[in-house]
C-alpha positions in Angstrom: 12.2 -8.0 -10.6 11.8 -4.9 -12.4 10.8 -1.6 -10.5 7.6 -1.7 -12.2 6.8 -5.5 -11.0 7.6 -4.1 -7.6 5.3 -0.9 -7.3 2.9 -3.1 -8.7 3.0 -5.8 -6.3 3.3 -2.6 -3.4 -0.1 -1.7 -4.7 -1.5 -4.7 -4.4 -0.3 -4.9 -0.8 -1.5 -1.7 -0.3 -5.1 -2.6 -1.4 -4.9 -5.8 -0.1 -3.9 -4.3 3.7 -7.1 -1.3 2.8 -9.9 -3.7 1.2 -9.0 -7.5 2.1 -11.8 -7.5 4.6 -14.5 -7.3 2.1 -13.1 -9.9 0.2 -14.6 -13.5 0.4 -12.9 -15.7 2.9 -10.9 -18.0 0.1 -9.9 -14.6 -1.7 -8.2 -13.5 1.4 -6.4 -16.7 2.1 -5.2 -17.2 -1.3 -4.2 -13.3 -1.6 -2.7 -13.9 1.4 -0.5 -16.5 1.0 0.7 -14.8 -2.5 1.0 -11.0 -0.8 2.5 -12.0 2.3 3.6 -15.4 2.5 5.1 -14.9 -1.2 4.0 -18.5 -2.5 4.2 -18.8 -6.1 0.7 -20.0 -8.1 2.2 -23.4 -8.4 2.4 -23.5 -4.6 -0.9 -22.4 -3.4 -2.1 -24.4 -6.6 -0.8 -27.3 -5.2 -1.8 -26.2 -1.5 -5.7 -26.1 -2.3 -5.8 -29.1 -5.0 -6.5 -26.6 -7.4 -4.9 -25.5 -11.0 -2.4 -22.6 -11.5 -4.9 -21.5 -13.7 -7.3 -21.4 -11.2 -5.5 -19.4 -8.4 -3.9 -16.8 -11.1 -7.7 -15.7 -12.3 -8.9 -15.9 -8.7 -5.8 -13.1 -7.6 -6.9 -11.6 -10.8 -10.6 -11.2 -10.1 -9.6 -10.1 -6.2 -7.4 -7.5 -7.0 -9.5 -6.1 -9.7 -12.5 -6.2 -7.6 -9.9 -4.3 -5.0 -9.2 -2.0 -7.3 -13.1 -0.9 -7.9 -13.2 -0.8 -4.3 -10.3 1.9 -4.6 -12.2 3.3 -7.6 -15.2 4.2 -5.7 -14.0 4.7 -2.2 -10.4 6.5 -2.7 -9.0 5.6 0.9 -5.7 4.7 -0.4 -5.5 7.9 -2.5 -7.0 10.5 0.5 -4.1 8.6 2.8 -1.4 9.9 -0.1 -2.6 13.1 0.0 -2.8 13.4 3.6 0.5 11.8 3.9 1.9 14.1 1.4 0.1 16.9 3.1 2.0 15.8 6.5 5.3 15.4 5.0 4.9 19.8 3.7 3.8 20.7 7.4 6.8 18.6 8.9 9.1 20.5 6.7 7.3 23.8 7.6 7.5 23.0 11.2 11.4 22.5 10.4 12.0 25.7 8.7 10.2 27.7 11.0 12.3 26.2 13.7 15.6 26.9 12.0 14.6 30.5 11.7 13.6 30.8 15.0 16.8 29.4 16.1 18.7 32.0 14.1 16.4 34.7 15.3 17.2 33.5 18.9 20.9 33.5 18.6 21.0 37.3 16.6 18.9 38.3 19.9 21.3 36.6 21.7 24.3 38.5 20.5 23.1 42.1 20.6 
């Protein structure tokens, strides 16, 4: 699986996790089933008496709808920005510390 296939299929889980409630019920179980449970087409195919065809346009159709979701709401972007904005204060906070440590020690020795 390339790295491309698999920050796609993280996306997906990521929408899936934000927007799967306000999918219909058979979206969510079918999404479901390929997200988490990793079951190929074929399998939920065969699982709901239905064609590959079939469950490939209904993931299709869910994760696009998803998407618009993403479009118009921007939760999953606002959490990257928040998390990237939590990652710059941790390393603030640990830079500040490290100074303060050496501060403490230069008072220490005079």
């Amino acid at each position: 699986m390339s790295l491309r296939s698999l920050e796609s299929r993280q996306r997906q889980v990521e929408l899936f996790e934000r927007y799967g409630p306000l999918l219909t019920e058979r979206q969510r179980e079918v999404l479901g089933l390929h997200l988490r449970d990793d079951w190929s087409l074929s399998e939920i195919a065969r699982a709901r008496d239905t064609s590959r065809a079939a469950v490939h346009d209904l993931i299709r159709r869910a994760i696009q709808t998803m998407e618009e979701y993403e479009a118009r709401l921007g939760l999953l972007a606002a959490e990257r920005r928040q998390r990237g904005l939590r990652q710059a204060l941790i390393r603030d906070l640990v830079d500040i510390r490290r100074r303060l440590s050496r501060l403490e020690q230069e008072v220490a020795r005079t």
